[in-house]
C-alpha positions, -999 to 999 in steps of 0.1 A, spaced: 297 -228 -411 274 -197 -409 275 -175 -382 285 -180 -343 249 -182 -339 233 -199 -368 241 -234 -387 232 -246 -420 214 -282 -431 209 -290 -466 182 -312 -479 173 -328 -509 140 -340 -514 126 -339 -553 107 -305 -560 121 -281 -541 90 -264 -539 76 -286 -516 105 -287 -495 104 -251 -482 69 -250 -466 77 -278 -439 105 -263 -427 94 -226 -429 70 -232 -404 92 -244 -373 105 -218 -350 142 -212 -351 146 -215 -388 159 -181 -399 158 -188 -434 151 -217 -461 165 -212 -497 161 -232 -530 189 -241 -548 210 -267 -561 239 -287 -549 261 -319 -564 269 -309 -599 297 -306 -621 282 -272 -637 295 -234 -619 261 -217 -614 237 -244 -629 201 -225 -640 171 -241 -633 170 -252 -674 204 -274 -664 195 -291 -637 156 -301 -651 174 -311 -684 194 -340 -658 228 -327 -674 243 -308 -644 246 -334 -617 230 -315 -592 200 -319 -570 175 -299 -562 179 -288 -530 165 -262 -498 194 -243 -474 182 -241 -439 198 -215 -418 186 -227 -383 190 -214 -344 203 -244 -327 195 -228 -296 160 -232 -306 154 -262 -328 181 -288 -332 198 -306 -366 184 -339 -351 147 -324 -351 153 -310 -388 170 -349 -398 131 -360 -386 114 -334 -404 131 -346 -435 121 -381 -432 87 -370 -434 85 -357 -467 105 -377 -490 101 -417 -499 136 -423 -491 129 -456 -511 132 -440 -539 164 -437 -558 148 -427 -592 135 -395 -583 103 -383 -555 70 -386 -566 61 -374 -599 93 -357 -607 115 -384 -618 152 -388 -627 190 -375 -607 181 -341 -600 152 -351 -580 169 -377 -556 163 -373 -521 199 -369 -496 210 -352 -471 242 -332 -475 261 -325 -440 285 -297 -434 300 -311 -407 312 -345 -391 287 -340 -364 263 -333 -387 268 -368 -406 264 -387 -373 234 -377 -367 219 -382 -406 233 -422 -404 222 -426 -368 185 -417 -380 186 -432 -411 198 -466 -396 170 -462 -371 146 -451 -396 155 -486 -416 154 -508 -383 117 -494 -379 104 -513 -408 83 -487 -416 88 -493 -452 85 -524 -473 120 -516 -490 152 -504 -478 157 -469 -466 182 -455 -496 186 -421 -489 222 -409 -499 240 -387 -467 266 -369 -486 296 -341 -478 278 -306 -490 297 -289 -520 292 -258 -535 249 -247 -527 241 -224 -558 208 -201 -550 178 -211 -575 162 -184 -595 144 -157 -573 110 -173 -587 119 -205 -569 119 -189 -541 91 -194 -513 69 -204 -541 41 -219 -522 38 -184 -506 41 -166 -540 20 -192 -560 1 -208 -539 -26 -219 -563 -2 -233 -586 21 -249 -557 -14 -267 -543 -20 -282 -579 15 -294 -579 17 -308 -549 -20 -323 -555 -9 -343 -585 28 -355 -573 14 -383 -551 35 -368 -520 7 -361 -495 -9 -401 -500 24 -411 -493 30 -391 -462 -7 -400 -449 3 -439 -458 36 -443 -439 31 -415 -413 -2 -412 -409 -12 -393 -376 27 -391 -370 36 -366 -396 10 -340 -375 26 -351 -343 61 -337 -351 43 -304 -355 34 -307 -320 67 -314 -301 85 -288 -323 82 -249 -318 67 -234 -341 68 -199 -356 35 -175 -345 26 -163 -376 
């Protein structure tokens, strides 16, 4: 899967960008990439994918310590950023490439993405059906070295962005004080 040591999860969850910095900041992750995953196309750019021609998502590869934070806790942090109502995109980026799943590596792995997402849909948190595709992982291709920690690199621009795609509102409406309080059961990293 990785190495003896560390695992892999793969998320979609439209822009990429905003992906990486929810992750990043939790203890035990080792490293989160932007890429692409689910396509027909060998080594997609990030022209294919935008144009909606590839079949693939954008996407973030988490290499994670399960010794220090677990794929169940990384399954909730996912939940929190996405509108997993949503099957036409997240936020202002619309159309495939933008979908929200969750790609597992292994069978474990896929228990643990339905078990949350049936719980997630009993909660009622949301006025529609929780949609969210779990899917089998294919081939993760490694975005465009611009791509990658962005908000760290371009932080102005990655703050406009995220400003104007209606994510944060969205967050605030559905988890409120609850998107903060994961924060605060999870190890972060002391940076």
């Amino acid at each position: 899967m990785c190495t003896k040591n560390y695992e892999k999860a793969i998320f979609a969850g439209g822009c990429f960008w905003c992906m990486v910095s929810p992750f990043d900041i939790l203890d035990g992750i080792i490293k989160v990439t932007s890429g692409y995953i689910g396509g027909t196309l060998d080594n997609p750019t990030y022209k294919d994918v935008k144009s909606q021609s590839s079949g693939h998502y954008e996407a973030i590869e988490v290499i994670f310590d399960p010794k220090v934070i677990s794929y169940k806790d990384l399954v909730d942090v996912f939940w929190r950023q996405i509108d997993p109502t949503d099957d036409e995109g997240q936020f202002q980026d619309r159309g495939n490439s933008y979908r929200a799943a969750i790609f597992y590596l292994t069978e474990g792995q896929k228990l643990i993405a339905e078990e949350s997402k049936e719980n997630l849909n009993n909660s009622k948190r949301f006025e529609k059906p929780v949609i969210t595709r779990i899917l089998p992982a294919t081939t993760f291709y490694n975005a465009e070295e611009y791509h990658q920690n962005f908000y760290k690199k371009n932080s102005k621009e990655y703050k406009k962005d995220r400003e104007r795609s209606g994510r944060d509102e969205f967050i605030n409406k559905y988890w409120g004080e609850e998107y903060y309080n994961i924060y605060e059961t999870l190890p972060l990293k002391d940076e």
